[in-house]
KOLROVO-695885 format. One line per field, with one value per residue: residue in three letters; x, y, z of N, C-alpha, C, O in turn. Coordinates in steps of 0.1 Angstrom, whole numbers, padded with zeros to 4 digits, always signed. Example, Ala and Ser with C-alpha at 12.3 -4.5 7.8 and 13.67 -1.06 7.14 Angstrom:
! residues 2
vexgu	c(Ala,Ser)
nu	c(+0132,+0128)
nv	c(-0057,-0022)
nw	c(+0078,+0071)
cau	c(+0123,+0137)
cav	c(-0045,-0011)
caw	c(+0078,+0071)
cu	c(+0132,+0129)
cv	c(-0033,+0000)
cw	c(+0078,+0079)
ou	c(+0142,+0134)
ov	c(-0033,+0011)
ow	c(+0085,+0080)
END
This chain:
! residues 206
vexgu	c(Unk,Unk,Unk,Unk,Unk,Unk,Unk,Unk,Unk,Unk,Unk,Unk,Unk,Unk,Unk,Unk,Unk,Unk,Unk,Unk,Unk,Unk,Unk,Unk,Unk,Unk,Unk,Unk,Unk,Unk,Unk,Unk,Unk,Unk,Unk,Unk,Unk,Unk,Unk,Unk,Unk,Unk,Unk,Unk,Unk,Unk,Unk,Unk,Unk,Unk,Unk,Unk,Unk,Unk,Unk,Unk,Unk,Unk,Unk,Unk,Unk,Unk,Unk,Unk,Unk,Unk,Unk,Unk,Unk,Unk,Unk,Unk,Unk,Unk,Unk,Unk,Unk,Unk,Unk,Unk,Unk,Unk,Unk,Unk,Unk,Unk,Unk,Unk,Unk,Unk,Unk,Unk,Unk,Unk,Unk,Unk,Unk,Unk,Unk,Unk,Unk,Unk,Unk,Unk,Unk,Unk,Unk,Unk,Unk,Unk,Unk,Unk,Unk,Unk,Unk,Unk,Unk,Unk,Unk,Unk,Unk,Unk,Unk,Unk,Unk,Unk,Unk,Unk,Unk,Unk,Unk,Unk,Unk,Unk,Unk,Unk,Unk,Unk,Unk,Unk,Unk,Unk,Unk,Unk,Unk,Unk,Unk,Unk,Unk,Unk,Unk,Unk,Unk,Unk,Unk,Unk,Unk,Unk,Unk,Unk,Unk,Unk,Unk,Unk,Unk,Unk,Unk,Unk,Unk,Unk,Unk,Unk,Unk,Unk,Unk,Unk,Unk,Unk,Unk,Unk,Unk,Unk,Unk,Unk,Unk,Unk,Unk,Unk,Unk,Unk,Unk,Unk,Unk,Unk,Unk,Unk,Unk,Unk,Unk,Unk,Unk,Unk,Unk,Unk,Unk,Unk)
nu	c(-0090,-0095,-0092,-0083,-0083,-0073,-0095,-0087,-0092,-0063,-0041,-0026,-0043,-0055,-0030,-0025,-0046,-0042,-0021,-0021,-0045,-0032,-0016,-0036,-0054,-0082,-0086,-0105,-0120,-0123,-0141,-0155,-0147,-0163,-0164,-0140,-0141,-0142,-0118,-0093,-0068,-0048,-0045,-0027,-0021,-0008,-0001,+0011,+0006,+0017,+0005,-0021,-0030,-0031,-0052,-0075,-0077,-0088,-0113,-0132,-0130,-0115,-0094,-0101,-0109,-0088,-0073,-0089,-0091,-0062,-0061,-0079,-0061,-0053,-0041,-0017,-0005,+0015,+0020,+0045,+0040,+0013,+0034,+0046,+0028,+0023,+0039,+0052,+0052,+0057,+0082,+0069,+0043,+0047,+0035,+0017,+0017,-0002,+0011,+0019,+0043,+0076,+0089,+0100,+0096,+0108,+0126,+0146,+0177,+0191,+0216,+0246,+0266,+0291,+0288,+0279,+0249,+0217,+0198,+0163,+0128,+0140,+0141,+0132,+0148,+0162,+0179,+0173,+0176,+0173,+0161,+0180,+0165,+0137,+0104,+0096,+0096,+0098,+0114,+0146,+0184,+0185,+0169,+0157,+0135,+0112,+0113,+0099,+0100,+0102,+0104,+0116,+0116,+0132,+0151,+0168,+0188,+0170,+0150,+0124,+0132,+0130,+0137,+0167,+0176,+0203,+0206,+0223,+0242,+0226,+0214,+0184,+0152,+0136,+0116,+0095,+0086,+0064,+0045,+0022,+0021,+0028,+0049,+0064,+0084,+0094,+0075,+0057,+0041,+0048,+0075,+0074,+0094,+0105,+0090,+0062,+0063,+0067,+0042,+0024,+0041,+0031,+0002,+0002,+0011,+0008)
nv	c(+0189,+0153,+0138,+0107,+0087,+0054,+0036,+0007,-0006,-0010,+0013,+0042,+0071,+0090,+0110,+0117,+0126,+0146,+0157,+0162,+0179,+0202,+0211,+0222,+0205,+0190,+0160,+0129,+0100,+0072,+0044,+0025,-0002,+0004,+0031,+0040,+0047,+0073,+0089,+0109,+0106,+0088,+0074,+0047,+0034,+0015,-0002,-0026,-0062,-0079,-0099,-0108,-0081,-0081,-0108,-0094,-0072,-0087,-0102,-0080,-0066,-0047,-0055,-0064,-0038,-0019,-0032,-0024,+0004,+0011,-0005,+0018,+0037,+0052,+0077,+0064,+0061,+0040,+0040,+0027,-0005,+0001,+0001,-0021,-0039,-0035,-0051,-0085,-0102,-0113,-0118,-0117,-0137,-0149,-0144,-0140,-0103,-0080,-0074,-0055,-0042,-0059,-0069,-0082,-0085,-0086,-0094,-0082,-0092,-0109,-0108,-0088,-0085,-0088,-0103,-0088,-0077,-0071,-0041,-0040,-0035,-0011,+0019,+0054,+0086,+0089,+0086,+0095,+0084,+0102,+0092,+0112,+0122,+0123,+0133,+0150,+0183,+0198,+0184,+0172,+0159,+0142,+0131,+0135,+0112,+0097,+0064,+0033,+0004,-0033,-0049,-0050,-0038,-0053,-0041,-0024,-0017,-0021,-0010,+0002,+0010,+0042,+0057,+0052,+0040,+0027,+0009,-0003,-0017,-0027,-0019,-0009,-0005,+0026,+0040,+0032,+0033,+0034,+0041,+0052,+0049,+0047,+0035,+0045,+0038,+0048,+0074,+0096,+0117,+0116,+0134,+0156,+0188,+0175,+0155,+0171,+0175,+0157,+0145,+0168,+0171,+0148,+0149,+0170,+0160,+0151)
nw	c(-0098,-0090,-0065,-0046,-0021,-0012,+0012,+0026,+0054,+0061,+0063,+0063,+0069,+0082,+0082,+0056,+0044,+0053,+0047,+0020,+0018,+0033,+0010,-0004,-0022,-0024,-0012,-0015,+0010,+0003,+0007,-0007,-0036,-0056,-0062,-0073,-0098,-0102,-0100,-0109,-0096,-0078,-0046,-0031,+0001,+0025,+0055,+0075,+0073,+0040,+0029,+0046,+0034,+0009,+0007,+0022,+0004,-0020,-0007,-0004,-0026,-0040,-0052,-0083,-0090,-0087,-0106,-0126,-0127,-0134,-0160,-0171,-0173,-0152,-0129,-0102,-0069,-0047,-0015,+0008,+0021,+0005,-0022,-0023,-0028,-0053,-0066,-0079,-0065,-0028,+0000,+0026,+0044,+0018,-0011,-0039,-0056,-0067,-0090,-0108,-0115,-0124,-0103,-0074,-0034,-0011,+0026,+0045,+0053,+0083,+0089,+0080,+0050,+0066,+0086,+0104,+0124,+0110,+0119,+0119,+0119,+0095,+0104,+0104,+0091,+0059,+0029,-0002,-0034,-0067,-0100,-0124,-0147,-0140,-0142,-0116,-0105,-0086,-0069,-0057,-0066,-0050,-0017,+0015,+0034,+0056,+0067,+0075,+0074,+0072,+0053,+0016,-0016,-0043,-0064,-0075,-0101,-0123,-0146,-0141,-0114,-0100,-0078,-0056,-0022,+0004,+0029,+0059,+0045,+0018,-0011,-0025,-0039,-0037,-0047,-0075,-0107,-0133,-0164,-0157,-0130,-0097,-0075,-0037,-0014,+0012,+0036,+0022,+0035,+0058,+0057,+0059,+0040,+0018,+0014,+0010,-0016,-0031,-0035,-0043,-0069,-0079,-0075,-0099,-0120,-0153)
cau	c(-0084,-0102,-0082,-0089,-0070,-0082,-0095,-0094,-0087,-0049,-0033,-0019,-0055,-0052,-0019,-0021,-0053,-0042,-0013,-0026,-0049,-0020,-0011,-0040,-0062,-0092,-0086,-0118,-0111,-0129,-0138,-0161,-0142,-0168,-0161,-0131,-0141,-0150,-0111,-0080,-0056,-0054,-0034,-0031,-0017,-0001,+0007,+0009,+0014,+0013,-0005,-0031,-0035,-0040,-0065,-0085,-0083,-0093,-0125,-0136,-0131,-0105,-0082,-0109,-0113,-0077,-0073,-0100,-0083,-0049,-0065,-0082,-0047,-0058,-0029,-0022,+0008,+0015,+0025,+0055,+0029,+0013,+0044,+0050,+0014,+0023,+0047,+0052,+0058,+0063,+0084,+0060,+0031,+0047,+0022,+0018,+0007,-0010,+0022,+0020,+0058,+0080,+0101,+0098,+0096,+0118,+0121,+0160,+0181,+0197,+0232,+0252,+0282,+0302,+0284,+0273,+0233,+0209,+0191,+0151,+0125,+0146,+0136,+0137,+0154,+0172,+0179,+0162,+0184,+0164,+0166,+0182,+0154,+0131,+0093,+0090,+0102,+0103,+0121,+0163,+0181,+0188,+0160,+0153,+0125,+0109,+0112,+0096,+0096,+0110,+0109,+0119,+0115,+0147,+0149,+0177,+0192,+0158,+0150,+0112,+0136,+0125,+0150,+0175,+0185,+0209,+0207,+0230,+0246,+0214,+0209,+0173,+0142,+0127,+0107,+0093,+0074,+0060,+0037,+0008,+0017,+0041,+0053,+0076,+0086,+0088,+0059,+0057,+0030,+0056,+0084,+0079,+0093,+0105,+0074,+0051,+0074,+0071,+0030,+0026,+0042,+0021,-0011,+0004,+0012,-0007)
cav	c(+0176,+0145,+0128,+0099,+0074,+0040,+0028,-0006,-0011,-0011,+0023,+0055,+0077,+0105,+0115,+0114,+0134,+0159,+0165,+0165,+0193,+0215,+0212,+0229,+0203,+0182,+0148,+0118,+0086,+0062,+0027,+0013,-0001,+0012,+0045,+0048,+0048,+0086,+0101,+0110,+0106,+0072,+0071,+0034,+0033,+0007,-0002,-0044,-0073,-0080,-0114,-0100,-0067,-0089,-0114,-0084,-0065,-0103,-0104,-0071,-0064,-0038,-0059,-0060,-0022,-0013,-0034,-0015,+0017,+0011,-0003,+0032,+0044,+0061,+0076,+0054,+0060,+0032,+0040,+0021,-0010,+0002,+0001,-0034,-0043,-0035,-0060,-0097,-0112,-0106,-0129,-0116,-0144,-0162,-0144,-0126,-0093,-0072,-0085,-0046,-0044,-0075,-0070,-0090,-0082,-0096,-0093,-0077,-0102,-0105,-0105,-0083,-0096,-0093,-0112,-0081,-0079,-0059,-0041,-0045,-0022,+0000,+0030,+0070,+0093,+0083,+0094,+0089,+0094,+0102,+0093,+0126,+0123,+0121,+0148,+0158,+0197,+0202,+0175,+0171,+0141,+0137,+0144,+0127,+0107,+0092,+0053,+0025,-0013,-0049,-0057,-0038,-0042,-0059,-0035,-0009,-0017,-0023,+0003,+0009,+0018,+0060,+0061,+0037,+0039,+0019,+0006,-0012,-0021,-0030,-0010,-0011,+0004,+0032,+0045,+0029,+0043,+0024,+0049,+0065,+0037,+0050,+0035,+0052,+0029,+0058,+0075,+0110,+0121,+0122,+0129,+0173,+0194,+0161,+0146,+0177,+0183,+0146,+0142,+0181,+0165,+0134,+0157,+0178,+0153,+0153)
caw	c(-0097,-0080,-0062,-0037,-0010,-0006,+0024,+0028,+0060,+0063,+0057,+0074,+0059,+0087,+0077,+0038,+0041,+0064,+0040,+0006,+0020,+0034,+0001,-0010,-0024,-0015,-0014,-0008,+0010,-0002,+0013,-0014,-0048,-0071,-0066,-0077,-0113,-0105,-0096,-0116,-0088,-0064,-0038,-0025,+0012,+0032,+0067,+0080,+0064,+0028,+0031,+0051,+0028,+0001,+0012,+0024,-0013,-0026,-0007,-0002,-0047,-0044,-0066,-0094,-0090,-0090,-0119,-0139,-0127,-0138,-0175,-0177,-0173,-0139,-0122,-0087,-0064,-0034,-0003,+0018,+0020,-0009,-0031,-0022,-0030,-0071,-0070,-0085,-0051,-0010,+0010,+0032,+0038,+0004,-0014,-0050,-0050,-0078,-0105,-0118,-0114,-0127,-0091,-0060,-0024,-0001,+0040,+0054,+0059,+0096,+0090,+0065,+0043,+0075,+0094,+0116,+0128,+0113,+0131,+0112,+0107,+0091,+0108,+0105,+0081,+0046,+0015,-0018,-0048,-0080,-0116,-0129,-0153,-0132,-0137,-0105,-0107,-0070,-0061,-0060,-0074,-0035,-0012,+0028,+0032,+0066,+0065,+0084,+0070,+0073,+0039,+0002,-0030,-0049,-0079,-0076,-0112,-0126,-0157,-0131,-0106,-0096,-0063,-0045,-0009,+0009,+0046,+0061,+0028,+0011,-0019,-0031,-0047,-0025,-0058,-0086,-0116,-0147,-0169,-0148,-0121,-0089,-0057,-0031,-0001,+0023,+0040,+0023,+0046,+0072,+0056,+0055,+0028,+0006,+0011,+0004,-0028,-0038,-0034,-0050,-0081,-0084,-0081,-0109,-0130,-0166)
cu	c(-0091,-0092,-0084,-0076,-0081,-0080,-0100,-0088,-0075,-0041,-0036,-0028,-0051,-0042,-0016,-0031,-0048,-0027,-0016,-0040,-0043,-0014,-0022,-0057,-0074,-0095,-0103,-0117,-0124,-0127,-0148,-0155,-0147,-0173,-0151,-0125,-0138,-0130,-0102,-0067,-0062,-0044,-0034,-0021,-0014,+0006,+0002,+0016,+0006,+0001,-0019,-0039,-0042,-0055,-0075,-0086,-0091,-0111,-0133,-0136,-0125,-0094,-0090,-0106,-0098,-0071,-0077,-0093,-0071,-0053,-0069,-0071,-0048,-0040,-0029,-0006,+0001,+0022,+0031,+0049,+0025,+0020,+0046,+0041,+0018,+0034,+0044,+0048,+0063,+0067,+0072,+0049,+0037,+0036,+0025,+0008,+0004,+0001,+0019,+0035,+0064,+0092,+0089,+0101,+0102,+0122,+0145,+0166,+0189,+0209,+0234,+0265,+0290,+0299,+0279,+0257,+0227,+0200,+0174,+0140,+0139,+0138,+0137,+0143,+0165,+0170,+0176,+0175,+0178,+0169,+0170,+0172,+0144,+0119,+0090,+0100,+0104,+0108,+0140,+0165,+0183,+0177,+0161,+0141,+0120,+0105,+0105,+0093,+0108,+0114,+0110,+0121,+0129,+0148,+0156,+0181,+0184,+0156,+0130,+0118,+0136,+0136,+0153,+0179,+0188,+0206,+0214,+0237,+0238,+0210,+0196,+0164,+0133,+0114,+0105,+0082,+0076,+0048,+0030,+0012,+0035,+0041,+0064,+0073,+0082,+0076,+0064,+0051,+0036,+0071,+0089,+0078,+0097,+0089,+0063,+0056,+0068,+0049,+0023,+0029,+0034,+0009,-0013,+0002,+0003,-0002)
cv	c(+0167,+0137,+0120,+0088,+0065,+0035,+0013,-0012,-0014,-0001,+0036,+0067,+0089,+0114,+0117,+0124,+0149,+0167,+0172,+0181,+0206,+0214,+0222,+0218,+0191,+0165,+0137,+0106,+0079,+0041,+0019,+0013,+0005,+0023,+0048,+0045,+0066,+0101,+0100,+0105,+0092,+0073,+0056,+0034,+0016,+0005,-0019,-0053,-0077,-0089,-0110,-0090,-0077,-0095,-0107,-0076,-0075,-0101,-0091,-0067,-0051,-0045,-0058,-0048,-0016,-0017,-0028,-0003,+0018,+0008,+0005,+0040,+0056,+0065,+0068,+0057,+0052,+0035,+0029,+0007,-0013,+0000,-0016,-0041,-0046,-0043,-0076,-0105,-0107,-0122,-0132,-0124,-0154,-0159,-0136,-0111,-0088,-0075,-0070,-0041,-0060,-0077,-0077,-0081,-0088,-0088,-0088,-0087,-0100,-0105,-0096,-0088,-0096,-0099,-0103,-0080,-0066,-0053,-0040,-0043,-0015,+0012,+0045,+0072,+0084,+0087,+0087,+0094,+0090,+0100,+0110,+0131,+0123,+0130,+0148,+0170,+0201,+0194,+0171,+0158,+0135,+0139,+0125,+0125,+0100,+0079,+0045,+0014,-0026,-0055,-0045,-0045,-0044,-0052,-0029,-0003,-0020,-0009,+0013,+0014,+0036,+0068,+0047,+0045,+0031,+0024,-0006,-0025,-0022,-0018,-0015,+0001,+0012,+0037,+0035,+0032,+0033,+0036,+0056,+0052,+0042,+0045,+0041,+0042,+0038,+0062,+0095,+0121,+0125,+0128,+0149,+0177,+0184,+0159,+0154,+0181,+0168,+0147,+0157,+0180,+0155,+0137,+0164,+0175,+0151,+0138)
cw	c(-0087,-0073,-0049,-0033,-0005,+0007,+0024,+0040,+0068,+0060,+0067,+0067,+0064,+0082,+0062,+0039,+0048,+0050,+0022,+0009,+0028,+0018,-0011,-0023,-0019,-0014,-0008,-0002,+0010,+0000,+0002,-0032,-0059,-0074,-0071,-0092,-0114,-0104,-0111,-0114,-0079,-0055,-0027,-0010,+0019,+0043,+0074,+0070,+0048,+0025,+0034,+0044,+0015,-0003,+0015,+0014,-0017,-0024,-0005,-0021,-0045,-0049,-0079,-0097,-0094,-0101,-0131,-0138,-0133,-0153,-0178,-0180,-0163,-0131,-0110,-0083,-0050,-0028,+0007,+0013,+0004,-0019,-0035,-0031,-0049,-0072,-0075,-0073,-0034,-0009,+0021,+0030,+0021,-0010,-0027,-0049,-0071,-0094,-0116,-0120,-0116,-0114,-0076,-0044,-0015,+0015,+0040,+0058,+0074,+0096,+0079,+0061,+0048,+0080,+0108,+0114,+0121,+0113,+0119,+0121,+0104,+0091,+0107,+0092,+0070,+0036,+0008,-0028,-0063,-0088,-0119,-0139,-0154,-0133,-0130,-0098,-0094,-0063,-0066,-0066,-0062,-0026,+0003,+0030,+0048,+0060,+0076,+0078,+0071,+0057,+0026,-0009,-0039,-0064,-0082,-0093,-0123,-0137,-0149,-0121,-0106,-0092,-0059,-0030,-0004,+0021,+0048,+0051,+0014,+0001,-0029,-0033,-0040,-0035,-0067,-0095,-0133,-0155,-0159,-0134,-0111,-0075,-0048,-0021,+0011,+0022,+0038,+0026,+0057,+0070,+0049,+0045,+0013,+0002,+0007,-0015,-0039,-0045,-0039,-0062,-0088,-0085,-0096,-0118,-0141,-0175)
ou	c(-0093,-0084,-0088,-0066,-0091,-0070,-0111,-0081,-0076,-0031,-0045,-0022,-0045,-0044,-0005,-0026,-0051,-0025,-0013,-0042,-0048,-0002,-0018,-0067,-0071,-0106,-0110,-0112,-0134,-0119,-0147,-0156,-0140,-0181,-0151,-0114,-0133,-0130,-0104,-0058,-0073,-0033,-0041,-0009,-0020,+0018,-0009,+0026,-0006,-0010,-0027,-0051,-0054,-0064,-0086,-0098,-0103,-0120,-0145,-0148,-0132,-0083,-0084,-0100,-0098,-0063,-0072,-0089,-0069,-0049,-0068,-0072,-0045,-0030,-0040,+0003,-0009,+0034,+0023,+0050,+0028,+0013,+0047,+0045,+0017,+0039,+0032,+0040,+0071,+0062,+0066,+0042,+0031,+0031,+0034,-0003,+0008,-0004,+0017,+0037,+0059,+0102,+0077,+0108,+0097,+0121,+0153,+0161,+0194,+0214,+0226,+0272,+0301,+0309,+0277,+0252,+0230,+0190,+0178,+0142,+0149,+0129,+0148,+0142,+0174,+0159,+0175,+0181,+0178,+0181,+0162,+0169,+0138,+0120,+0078,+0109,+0113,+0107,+0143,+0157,+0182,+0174,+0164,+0134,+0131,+0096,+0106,+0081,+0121,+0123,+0106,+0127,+0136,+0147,+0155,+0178,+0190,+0163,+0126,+0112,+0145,+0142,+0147,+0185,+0179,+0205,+0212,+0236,+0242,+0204,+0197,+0166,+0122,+0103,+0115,+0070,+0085,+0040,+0035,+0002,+0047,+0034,+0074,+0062,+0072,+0068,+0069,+0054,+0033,+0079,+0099,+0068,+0093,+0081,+0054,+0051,+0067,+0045,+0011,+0022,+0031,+0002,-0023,-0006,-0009,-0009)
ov	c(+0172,+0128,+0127,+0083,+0066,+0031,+0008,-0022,-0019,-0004,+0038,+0074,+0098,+0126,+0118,+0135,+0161,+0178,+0182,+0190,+0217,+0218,+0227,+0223,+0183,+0159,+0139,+0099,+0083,+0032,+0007,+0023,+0010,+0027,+0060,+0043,+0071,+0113,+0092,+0101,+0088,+0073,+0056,+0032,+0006,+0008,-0021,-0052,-0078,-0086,-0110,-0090,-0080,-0092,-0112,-0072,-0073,-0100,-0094,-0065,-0042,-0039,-0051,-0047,-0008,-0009,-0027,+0002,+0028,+0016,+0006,+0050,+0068,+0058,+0065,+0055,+0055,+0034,+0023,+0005,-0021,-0004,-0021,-0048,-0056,-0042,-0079,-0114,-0099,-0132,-0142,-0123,-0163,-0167,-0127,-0109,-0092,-0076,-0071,-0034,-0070,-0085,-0077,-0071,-0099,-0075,-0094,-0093,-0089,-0101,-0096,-0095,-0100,-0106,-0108,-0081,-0054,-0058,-0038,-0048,-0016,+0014,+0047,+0064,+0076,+0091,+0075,+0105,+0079,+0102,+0119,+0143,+0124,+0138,+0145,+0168,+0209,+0196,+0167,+0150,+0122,+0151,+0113,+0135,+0096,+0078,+0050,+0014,-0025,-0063,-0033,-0056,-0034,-0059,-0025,+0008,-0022,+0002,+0024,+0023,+0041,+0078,+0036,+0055,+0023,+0036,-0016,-0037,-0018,-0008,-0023,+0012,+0007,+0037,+0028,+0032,+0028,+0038,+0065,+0048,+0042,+0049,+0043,+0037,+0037,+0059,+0103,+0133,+0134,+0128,+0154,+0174,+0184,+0160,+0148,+0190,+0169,+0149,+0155,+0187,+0155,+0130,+0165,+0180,+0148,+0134)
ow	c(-0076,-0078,-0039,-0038,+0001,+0013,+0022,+0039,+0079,+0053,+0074,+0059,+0057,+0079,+0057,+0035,+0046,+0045,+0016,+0001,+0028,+0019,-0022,-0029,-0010,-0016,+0002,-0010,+0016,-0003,+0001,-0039,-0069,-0083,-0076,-0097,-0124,-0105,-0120,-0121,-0075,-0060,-0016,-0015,+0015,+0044,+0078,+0063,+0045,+0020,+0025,+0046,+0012,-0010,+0011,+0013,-0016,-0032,-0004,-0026,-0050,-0049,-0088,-0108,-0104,-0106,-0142,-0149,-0139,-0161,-0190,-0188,-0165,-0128,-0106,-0090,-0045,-0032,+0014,+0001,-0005,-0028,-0046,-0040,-0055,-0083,-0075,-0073,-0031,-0012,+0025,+0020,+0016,-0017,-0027,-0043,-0082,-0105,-0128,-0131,-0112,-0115,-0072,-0044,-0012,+0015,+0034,+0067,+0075,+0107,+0070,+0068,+0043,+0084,+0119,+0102,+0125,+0107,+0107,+0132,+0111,+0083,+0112,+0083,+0073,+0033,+0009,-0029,-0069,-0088,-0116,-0139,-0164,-0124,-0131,-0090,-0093,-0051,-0077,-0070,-0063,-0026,+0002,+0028,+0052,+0050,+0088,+0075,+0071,+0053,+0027,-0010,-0041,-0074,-0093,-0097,-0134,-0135,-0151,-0116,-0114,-0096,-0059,-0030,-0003,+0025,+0042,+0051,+0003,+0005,-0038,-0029,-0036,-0030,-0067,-0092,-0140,-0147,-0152,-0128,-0114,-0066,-0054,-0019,+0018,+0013,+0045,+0022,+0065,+0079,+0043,+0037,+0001,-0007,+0001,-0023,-0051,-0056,-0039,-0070,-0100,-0092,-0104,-0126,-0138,-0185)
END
């Protein structure tokens, strides 16, 4: 299985590789786009601001590239960041992103429907709850996930919605999966026996 994580500059590399090889296989990270005609597996990563990440795929030609990968029908999962990235739209920056999901991105708002504060990152431990239908054999329909972001994807009741978790009322899209095309919001690099369970499936996957 070939499987490779893009470096472009903006993403949590150390920790994705260190895990995908406790897992047993050999991942490549790859900083130039026109290599990654050559894997099976992509793993697109994500840590900043959307705006930013963009403009930096734009002129560097890792949006071309990931374009051509996704029309090969290349597997690709996004990371936290990443996940965002395959969306229509970030509040973040005002900016569209890759428009491979028909869901938007939107930033935590600071009050909740009581008018109590809240509090933004949403930080640490939280649950994922799976489609029951869901092929990934080593993963519950419940599983805990390590979080860290300001903004989430508005999708919960969405038919690409994967997983939903709520915070501080906010019920939204921690997963999303479209054919060969998967984002998870959490970071399953950090996120233990979930996370080696989730990223163990997504290699599997045929």
């Amino acid at each position: 299985m070939s499987i490779c994580i893009v470096d472009y500059g903006m993403g949590n590399i150390g920790s994705i590789v260190n895990m995908v090889t406790h897992l047993g296989f050999r991942p490549f990270v790859v900083d130039q786009p026109d290599a990654l005609d050559n894997y099976e597996k992509v793993i697109l990563p994500g840590v900043g601001h959307f705006g930013e990440a963009m403009k930096r795929m734009r002129k560097t030609g890792w949006l071309s590239a990931l374009e051509n990968a996704k029309n090969r029908n290349t597997w690709i999962m996004g990371i936290c960041l990443g996940m965002q990235l395959m969306t229509r739209f970030s509040a973040e920056g005002n900016c569209e992103g890759l428009g491979w999901f028909d869901l938007d991105t939107k930033r935590f708002p600071e009050k909740d429907h009581i008018d109590r504060s809240i509090k933004v990152p949403h930080m640490g431990w939280n649950s994922a709850s799976f489609r029951p239908e869901v092929d990934f054999p080593h993963l519950s329909e419940c599983e805990r996930f390590y979080f860290v972001h300001s903004f989430f994807v508005d999708g919960a009741n969405r038919s690409e919605c994967l997983s939903t978790t709520e915070y501080e009322g906010i019920r939204f899209a921690s997963g999303i999966r479209h054919g060969r095309l998967l984002g998870v919001q959490f970071h399953p690099e950090k996120s233990h026996r979930s996370g080696k369970a989730l990223i163990r499936d997504f290699i599997n996957l045929t």
